[in-house]
C-alpha positions in Angstrom: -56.0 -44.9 -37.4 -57.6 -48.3 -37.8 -61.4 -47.8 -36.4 -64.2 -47.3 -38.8 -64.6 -43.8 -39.4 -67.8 -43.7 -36.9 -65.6 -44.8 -34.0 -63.1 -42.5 -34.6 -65.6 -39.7 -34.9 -66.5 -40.7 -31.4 -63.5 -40.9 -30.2 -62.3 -38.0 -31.4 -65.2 -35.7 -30.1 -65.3 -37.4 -26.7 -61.5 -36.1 -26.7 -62.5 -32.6 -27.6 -64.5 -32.6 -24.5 -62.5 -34.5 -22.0 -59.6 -32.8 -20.3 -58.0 -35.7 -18.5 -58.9 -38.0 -21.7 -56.8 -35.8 -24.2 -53.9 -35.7 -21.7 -53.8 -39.0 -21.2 -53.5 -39.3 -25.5 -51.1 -37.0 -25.6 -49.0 -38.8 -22.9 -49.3 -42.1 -25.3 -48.0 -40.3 -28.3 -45.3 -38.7 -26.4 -44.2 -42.2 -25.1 -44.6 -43.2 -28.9 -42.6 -40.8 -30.2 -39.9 -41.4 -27.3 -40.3 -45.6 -28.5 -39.5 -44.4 -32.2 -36.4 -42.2 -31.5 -35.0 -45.6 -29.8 -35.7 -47.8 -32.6 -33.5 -48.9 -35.0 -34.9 -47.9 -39.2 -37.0 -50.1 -41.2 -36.9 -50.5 -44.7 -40.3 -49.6 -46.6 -42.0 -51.4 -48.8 -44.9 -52.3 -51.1 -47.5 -51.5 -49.8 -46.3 -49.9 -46.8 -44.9 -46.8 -48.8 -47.8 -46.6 -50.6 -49.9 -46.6 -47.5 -47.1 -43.6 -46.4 -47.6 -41.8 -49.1 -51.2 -41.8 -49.5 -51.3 -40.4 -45.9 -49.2 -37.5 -46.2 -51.1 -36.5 -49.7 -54.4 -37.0 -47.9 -56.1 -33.9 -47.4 -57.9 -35.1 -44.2 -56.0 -37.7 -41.8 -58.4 -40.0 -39.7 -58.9 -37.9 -36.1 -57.4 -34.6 -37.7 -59.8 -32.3 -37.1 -58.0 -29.3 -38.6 -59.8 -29.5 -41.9 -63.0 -29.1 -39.8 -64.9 -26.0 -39.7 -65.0 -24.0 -36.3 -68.3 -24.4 -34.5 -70.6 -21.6 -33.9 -72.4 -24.0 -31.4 -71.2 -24.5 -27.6 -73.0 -27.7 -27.5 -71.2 -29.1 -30.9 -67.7 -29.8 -30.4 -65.3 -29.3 -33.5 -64.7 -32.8 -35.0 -68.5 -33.1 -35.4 -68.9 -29.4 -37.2 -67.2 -31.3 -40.4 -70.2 -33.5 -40.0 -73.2 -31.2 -39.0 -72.3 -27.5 -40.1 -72.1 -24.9 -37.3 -75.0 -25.3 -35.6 -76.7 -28.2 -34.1 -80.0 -26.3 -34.9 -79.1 -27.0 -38.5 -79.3 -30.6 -38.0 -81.8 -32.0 -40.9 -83.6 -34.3 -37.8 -85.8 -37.3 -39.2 -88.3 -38.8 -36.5 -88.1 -42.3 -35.6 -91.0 -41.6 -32.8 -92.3 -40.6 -29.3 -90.8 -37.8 -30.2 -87.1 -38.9 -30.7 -85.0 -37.8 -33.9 -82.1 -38.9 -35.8 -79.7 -37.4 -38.0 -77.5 -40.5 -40.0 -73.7 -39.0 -40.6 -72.2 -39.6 -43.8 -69.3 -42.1 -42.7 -67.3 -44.8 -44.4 -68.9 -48.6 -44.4 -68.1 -50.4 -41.1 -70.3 -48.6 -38.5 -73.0 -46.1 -38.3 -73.1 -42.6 -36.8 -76.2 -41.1 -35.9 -77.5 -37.9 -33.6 -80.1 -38.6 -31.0 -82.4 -35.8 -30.3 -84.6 -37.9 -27.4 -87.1 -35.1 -25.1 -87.0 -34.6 -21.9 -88.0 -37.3 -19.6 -88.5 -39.5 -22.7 -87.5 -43.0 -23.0 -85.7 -44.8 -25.9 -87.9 -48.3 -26.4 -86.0 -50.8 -24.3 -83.6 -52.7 -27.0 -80.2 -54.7 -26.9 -77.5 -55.3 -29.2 -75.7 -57.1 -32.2 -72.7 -55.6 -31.4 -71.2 -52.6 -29.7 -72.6 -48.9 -29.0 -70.8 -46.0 -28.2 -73.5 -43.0 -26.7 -71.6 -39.6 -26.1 -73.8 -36.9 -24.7 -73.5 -33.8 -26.6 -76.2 -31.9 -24.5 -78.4 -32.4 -21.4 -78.4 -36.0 -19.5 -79.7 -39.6 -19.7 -80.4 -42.5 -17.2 -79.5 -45.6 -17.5 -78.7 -49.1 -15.6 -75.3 -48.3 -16.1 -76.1 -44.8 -14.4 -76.1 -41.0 -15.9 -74.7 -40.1 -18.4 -74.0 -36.0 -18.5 -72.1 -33.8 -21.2 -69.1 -35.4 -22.5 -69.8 -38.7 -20.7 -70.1 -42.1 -22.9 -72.1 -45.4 -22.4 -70.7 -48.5 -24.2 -73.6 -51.4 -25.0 -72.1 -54.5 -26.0 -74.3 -57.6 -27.1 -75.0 -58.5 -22.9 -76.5 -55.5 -22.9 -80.1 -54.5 -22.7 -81.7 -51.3 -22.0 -83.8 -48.4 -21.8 -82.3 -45.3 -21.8 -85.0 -42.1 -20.3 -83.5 -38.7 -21.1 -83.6 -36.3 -17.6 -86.4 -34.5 -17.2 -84.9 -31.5 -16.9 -83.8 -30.8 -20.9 -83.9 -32.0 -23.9 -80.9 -34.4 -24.6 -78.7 -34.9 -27.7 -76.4 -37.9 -28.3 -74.1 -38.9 -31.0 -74.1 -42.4 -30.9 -72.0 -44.9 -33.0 -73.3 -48.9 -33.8 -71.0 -51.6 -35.6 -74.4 -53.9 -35.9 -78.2 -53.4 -35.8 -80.2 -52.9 -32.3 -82.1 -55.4 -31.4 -85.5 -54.4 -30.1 -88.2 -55.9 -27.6 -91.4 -54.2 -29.3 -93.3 -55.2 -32.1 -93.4 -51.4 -33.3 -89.7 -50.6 -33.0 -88.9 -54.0 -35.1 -91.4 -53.6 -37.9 -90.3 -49.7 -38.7 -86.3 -50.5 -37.9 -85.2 -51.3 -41.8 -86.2 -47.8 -42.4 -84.8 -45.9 -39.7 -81.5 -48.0 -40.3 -81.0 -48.7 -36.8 
């Protein structure tokens, strides 16, 4: 409940995708439940009850995605539908060049959201990073120099990083990928058109 909404987006689609993943959750709040049946009351107050309260009047709870709308998609798991509609092919795509498009999602200050449409055998321009990048692959495949990343896998960039992901040549490849700070890119192009693509 404490990552910016973009991360827990992430997070929470990757989970939707990833058998052993949502297990392993649901092992952790099991074990947290267990912890609090053990533990001896607290007392509540200030802003603690008001934090309660506020989350059990909330309509929409950070991860819940039972608000969201089922997906009519196979490729869009349910957390994003909220985000996107029904449809991937819905998506209002903006092009940010070489034939790679983005989609920003509307998500609280803190970190930034984004689809990547990138074509098939395409490369994203070689770039590093201010600070972290999460890339889950919603359809098709990429390469990286961390490896490949397939449906449902994710690629974390941190500011050591620098690369050049190349989508597989086989299909087209859609990401949702999550930034807490700006890229940081090697070619003139990419730097002089980045304040408008808000990457």
């Amino acid at each position: 409940g404490s990552l910016p909404e973009a991360f827990d987006l992430i997070v929470a689609t990757h989970l939707s995708l990833c058998d052993t993943c949502r297990a392993e959750v649901g092992s952790y709040d099991a074990l947290g439940g267990a912890l609090l049946d053990t533990t001896a009351a607290a007392e509540l107050t200030g802003s603690g009850i008001d934090r309660l309260l506020t989350g059990i009047t909330s309509d929409r709870l950070p991860g819940d995605d039972s608000a969201a709308p089922p997906s009519a998609d196979p490729d869009l798991p349910v957390p994003l539908a909220a985000y996107v509609g029904a449809r991937l092919k819905d998506v209002r795509w903006r092009p940010v060049g070489m034939g790679v498009k983005q989609a920003i999602l509307p998500t609280a200050p803190g970190a930034t959201a984004r689809l990547l449409f990138i074509p098939a055998g395409t490369a994203v321009p070689d770039h590093g990073h201010r600070g972290t990048e999460l890339t889950l692959v919603l359809r098709g495949a990429f390469e990286d120099c961390g490896g490949r990343f397939a449906r449902g896998d994710v690629e974390l960039a941190t500011p050591e990083t620098d690369h050049m992901p190349i989508a597989d040549i086989t299909e087209d490849c859609i990401c949702l990928a999550v930034t807490d700070a700006p890229l940081r890119f090697k070619g003139l192009l990419p730097r002089l058109v980045q304040p408008f693509l808000k990457i």
